[in-house]
N, C-alpha and C positions, 0 to 999 in steps of 0.2 A: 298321254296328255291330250286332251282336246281342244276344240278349236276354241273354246271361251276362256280356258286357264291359258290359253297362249296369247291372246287378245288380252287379258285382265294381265299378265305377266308384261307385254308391252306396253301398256299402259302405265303400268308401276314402272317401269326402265325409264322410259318418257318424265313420267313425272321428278324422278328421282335425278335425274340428269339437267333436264331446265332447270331446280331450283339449284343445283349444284352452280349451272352457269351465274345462276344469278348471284350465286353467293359469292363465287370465284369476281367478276367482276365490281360486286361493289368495294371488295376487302383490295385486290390489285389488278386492276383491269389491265395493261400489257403482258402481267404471267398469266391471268386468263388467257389471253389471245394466242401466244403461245403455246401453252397446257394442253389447250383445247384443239387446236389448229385451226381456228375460226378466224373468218376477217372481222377486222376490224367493224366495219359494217355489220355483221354478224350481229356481234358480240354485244354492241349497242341496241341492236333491235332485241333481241332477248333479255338482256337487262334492264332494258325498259318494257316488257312484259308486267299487266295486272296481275293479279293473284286467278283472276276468273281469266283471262286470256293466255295463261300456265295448263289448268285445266283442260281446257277447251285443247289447246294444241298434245297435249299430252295424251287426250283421249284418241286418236287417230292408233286406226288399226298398224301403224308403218313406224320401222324402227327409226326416229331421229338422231339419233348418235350412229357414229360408226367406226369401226372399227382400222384404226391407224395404221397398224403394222399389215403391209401389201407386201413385204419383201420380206424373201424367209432368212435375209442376213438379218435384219431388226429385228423381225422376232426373236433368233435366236442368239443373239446378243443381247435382250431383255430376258428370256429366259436359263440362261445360261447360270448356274449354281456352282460355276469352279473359284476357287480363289483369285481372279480376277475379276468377279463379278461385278464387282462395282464400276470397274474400269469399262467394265463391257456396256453396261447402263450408261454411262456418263457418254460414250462414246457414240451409242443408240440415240442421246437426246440430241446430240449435235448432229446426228445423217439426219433426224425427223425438221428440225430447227431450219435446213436448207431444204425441205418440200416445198412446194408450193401451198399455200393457205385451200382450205377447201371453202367454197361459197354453198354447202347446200346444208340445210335441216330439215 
């Protein structure tokens, strides 16, 4: 892969992620905030995003999502395919739920 299909690849993640936020937010903005692990602050500055200020921030070379699971217990309690799995999931949302909010995009 080269450097432009990986720039054009983050750009599509970028873009596909803001409208996500924005859609999560106007449908229920607290499980937004949640879902997401965005502040609250966050969460409104991106939902109050133009269509042309979606773009613009979406075009940057640098990935604005990130990836949640830092702890290999959560990951592998979201990954986990045993007959508890559900339990394991449920259990995952609630250790994520007591993290701290992250403030960055």
């Amino acid at each position: 892969m080269d450097t432009m299909q990986l720039q054009e690849g983050i750009r599509d993640i970028n873009l596909t992620y803001l409208m996500l936020v924005q859609q999560m937010v106007k449908e229920d903005k607290p499980a937004a905030i949640f879902r997401l692990g965005l502040s609250q602050e966050l969460v409104d500055l991106i939902g109050g995003l133009t269509p042309a200020q979606i773009i613009k921030m979406a075009s940057c070379n640098m990935l604005l999502c990130s990836f949640r699971f830092d702890e290999n217990t959560l990951l592998n309690m979201v990954t986990d395919y045993s007959k508890s799995r559900m339990m394991a999931q449920m259990h995952a949302a609630i250790l994520m739920s007591s993290q701290s909010v992250e403030e960055t995009v």
